[in-house]
N, C-alpha and C positions, 0 to 999 in steps of 0.2 A: 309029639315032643313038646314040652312044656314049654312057653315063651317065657323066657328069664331076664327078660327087660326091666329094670329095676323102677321103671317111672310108667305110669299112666298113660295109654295111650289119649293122646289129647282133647278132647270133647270141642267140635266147631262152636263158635261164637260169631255175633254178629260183631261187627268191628264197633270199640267205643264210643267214638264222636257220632256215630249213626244211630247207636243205641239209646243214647240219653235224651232223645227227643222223639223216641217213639217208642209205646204200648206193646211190641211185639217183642215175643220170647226169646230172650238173652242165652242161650244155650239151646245150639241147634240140633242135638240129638246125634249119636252114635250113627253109620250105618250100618247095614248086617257084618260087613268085611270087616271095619270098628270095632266090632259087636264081638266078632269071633276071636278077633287077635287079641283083646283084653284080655276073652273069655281064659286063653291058652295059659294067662298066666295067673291061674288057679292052680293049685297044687292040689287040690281033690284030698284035704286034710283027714285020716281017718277020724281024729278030735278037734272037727272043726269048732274050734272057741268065737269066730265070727256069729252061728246060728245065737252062744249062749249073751253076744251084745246088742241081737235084735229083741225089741221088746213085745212082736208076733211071731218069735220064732221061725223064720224065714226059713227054709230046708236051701241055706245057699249054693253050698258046694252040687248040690243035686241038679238044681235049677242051671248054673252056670255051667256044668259039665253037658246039656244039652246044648246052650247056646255056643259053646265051644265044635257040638256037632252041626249046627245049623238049625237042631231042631224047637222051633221057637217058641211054635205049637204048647208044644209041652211042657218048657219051659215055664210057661205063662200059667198052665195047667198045677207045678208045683207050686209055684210064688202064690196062688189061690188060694192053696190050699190052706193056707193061715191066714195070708194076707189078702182082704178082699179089695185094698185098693193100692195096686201098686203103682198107679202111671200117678197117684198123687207122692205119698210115700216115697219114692225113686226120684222126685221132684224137690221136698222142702225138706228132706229126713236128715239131720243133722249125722248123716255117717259115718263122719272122722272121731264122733266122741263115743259110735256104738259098737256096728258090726264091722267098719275097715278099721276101727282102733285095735281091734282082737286077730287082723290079720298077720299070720306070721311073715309075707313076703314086707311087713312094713317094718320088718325088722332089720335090714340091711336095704329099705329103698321105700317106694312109694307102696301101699295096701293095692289089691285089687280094686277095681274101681265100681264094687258092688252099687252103689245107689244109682251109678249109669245104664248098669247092664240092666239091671231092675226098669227103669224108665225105657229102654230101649224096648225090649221085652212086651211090657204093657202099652206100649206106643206100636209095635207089630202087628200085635192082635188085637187094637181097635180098629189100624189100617188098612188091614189085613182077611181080618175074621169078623170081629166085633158081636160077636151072637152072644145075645140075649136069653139069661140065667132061667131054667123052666120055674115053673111054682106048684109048690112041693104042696102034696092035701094037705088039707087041714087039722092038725091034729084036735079043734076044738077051742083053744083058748085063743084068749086076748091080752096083748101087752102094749102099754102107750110108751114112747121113747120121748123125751122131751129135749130137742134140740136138734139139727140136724146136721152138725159140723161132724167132725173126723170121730168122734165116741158117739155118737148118734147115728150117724150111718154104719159105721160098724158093728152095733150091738142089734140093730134094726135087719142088718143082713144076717147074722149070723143067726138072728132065732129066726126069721122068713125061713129059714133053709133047715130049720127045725119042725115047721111047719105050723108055727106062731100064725097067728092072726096080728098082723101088727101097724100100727100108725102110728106115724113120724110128725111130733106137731114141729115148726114153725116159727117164730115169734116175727120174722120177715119176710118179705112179699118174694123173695126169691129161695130156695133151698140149699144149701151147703155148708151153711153158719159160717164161722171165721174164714174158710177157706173161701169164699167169695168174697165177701167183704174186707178181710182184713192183708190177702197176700194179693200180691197185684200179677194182670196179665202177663208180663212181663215173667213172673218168674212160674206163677201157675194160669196155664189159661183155662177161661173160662165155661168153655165147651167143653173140658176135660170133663171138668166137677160135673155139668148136664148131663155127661153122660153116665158116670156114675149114680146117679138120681133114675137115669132110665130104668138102669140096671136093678137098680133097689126096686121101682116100681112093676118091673116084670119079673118080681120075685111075689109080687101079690101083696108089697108095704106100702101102704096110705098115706101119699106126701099132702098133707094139711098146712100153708101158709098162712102170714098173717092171724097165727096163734099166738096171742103169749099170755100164755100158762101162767095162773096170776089173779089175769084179766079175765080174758073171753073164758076160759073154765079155769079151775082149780083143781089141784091133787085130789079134794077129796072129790069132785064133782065125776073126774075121770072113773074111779071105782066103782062110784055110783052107774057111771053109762058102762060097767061090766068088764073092767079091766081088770084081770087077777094081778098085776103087777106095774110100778111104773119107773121106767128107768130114765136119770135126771144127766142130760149129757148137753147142760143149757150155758156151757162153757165158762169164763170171764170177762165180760165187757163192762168194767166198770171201771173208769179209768181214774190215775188220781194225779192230782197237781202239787205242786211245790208249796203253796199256799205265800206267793212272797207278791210284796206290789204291784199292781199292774196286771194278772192274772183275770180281771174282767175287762180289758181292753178287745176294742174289734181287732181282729186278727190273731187272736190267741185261740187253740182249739187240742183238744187233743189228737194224738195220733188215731186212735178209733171214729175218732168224728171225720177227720182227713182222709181215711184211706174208705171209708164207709163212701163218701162222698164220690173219692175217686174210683174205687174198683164198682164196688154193686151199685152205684147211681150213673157209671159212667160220665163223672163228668168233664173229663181228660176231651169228651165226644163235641165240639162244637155244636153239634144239635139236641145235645141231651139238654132236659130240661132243670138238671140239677146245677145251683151255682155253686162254683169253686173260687177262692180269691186267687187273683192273678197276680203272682208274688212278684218282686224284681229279686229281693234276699230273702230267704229261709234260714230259720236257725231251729232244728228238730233237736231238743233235751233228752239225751238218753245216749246210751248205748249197745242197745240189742236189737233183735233180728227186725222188731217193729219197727225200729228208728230208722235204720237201715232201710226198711220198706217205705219208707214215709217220706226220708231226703230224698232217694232216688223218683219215686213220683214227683215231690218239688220243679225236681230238675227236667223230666219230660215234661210237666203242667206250663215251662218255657221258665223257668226263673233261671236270675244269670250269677247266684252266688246260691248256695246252699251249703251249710256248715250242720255239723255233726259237733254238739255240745256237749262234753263229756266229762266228770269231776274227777275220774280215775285214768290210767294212763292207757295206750292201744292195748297192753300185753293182758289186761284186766276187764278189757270188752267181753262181753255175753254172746255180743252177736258170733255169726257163724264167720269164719277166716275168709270162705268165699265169696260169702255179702259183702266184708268189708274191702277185701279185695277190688270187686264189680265195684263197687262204689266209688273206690277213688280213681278204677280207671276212668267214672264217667263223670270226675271234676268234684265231687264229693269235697268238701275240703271239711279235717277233723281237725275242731278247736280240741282237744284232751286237756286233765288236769286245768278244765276251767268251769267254774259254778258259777248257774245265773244268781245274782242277789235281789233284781226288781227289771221289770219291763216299763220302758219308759212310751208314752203315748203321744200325740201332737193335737195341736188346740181341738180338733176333730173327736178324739176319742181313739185314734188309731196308731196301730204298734206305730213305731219308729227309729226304736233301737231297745237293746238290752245289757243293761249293766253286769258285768261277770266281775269276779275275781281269780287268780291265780290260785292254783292248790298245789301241794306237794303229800306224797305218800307216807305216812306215819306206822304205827308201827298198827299190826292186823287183827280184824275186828274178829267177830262171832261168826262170822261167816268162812273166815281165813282169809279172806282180803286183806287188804294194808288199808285203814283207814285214812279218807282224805282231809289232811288238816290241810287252811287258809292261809294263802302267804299274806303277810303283812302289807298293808300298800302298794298293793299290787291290782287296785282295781280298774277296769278300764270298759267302754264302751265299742260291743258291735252292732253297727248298724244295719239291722234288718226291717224286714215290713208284716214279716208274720213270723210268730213262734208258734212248736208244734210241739205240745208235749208228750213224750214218750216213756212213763217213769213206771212203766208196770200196769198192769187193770188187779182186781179183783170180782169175784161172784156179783152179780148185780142179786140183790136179799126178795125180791119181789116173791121168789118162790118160796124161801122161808117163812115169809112172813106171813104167806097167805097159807103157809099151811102145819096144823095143832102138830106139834111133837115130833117135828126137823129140826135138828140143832146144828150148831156150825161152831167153828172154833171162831179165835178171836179176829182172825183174815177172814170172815166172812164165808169159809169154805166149810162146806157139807161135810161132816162128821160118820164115817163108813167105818165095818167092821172087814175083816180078812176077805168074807163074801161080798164084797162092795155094797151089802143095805145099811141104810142110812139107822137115825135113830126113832125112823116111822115103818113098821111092819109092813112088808111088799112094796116099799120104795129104794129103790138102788138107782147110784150115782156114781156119776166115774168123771176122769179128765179135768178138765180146767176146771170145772165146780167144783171139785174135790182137792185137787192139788194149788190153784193157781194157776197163773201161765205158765203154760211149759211147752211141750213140744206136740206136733201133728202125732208122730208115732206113739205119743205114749200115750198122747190120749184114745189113741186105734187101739192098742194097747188093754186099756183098762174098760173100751166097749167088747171088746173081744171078752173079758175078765166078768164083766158084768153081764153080757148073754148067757155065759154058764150058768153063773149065779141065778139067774133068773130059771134058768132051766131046773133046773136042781127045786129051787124052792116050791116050783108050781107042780112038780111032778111029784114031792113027798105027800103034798098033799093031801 
């Protein structure tokens, strides 16, 4: 009998006040008894519209109808079957806007609680089982992948398992691209991702660090050492600034240089040898999922005021409702409807406050936003000791540049046709090089999209 509880069964958390000052995972995970009661309140839809709002096509209602038997095993065995990472995916997957949006039980209450069961699931059968993917012969060929975050490791699994010859360059001394460096342990740990990387490498894929493709070799140099194809999943970390006064003062940094520092250099670690500034106030510019990642590290780094700086209003925020959420249980405090206009420094050269103004909502731009116009004399000073900008990245061009006949639009983003190749013969690109920042899944998404692709193109041959 189906469980017709109209709300979510509730996911453990560690308590807030304890959270904000320590590195460890904010969300304690499902247990199996969790796991099943959620599971029961699936309707086992014959036109489940959930599968058509994931963008690997998740076989939901299949998957959670075992979980609903106990069977977890298997489970684990369907979510695979597209999805090759799901204890990340079940983790940072923005679900309320994809596959629990298209659920029909959220139409008179709360959707099933898919990105949990998903995370439970893939948190089972590492605890559980954790066996390691065989490697599949060789069919002959070679393909280089270039980047190794969530469209790099997925397009990198998916042809291993075609029986690709394949290596995964690197451009940092650690493997996972964004998902190490840029979401913090807290919300993905980072043993998860290692293991993932295991997984890939006992597929028989070539994890090559401290590449960057560029530099140490080039698109065309790749060819040359016998790659029939190379697929560009080199993300976006290029971050960009306001361009307003004060912006070279110490303690101004972007959020990619700040979370860089704190997740993949550890420096949250008293014994790590990376320096982090030791804030008393933070004021992180932005409002989305990074910003969000970047106050809440502020706040366990020990600072005793961190503010969320925002020029449009809550209801207009990007980030995810349960970031924002987490966040001001953990003292978050959101300045909204206020833009910075200059950062002000002390005889030293160091932040010491930031001049903002007042904004109100005008009428809506190109985007369908409400455009924020300035209120009149309404300027005023907060006094922080570091700013952290969070306004978006774009493509870092090093790979364009270095290579004859890739083009990119006017964002800096790689220019792909229906088959994700780019506008250089046997090079395809997918994910944040291609779109922007966007989300984990979609850039799994568009490495999954681009394994075909690849597959397709070296096989017509």
């Amino acid at each position: 009998m189906a469980n017709m509880s109209k709300v979510k069964t509730p996911m453990p958390e560690q308590d807030p006040k304890v959270r904000a000052r320590n590195f460890k995972e904010v969300s304690l995970g499902y247990t199996a008894e969790m796991a099943m009661e959620e599971a029961g309140r699936c309707l086992n839809c014959k036109n489940p519209k959930c599968v058509e709002g994931c963008p690997v096509n998740v076989r939901i209602p299949e998957f959670i109808s075992k979980v609903a038997e106990g069977d977890f095993k298997t489970a684990y065995e369907i979510i695979t079957s597209t999805n090759a990472l799901p204890a990340l995916s079940g983790r940072v997957c923005p679900q309320e806007s994809q596959c629990e949006s298209k659920c029909v039980r959220g139409i008179k209450g709360e959707p099933v609680a898919i990105g949990r069961l998903e995370r439970f699931v893939a948190d089972w059968y590492r605890e559980n089982i954790n066996a390691m993917p065989e490697k599949v012969p060789s069919n002959g060929h070679k393909v280089a992948v270039v980047g190794s975050g969530p469209a790099g490791m997925t397009a990198a699994s998916d042809l291993a398992k075609k029986g690709y010859q394949v290596s995964m360059f690197e451009a940092l001394h650690t493997a996972g691209g964004v998902l190490v460096y840029g979401i913090p342990e807290f919300r993905l740990p980072k043993a998860i991702v290692a293991n993932e990387i295991t997984k890939l490498q006992a597929q028989g894929v070539e994890v090559m660090t401290n590449m960057v493709i560029g530099r140490v070799l080039t698109i065309d140099e790749l060819f040359e050492m016998g790659y029939e194809a190379v697929f560009v999943g080199s993300g976006a970390g290029l971050p960009m600034f306001m361009n307003i006064p004060g912006e070279a003062l110490k303690g101004v940094m972007s959020a990619n240089e700040y979370l860089t520092r704190t997740n993949l250099m550890k420096a949250y670690n008293p014994d790590a040898d990376t320096p982090v500034i030791k804030s008393k106030a933070v004021a992180v510019v932005g409002g989305g999922n990074v910003a969000m990642d970047a106050a809440r590290c502020a706040m366990r780094l020990g600072a005793d005021h961190v503010y969320i700086v925002y020029r449009r209003g809550e209801a207009e925020m990007p980030a995810r409702l349960e970031e924002q959420h987490h966040a001001k249980e953990e003292g978050i405090e959101f300045k909204t409807l206020c833009n910075p206009v200059a950062i002000v420094g002390d005889d030293t050269g160091r932040v010491c406050g930031m001049k903002c103004v007042r904004m109100e909502l005008g009428e809506a731009d190109a985007s369908g936003r409400r455009r924020p116009v300035e209120v009149p004399d309404s300027e005023f000073m907060l006094e922080v000791d570091t700013v952290v900008m969070s306004l978006g990245t774009s493509p870092n061009p090093l790979i364009r540049s270095t290579t004859p006949g890739l083009e990119t639009n006017k964002k800096g983003c790689l220019i792909v046709n229906e088959q994700e190749m780019t506008t250089r013969d046997g090079v395809f690109a997918g994910g944040d090089a291609v779109t922007g920042a966007a989300t984990v899944i979609l850039a799994m998404g568009a490495g999954k999209k681009g394994a075909a692709a690849i597959d397709a193109y070296i096989q017509s041959k």
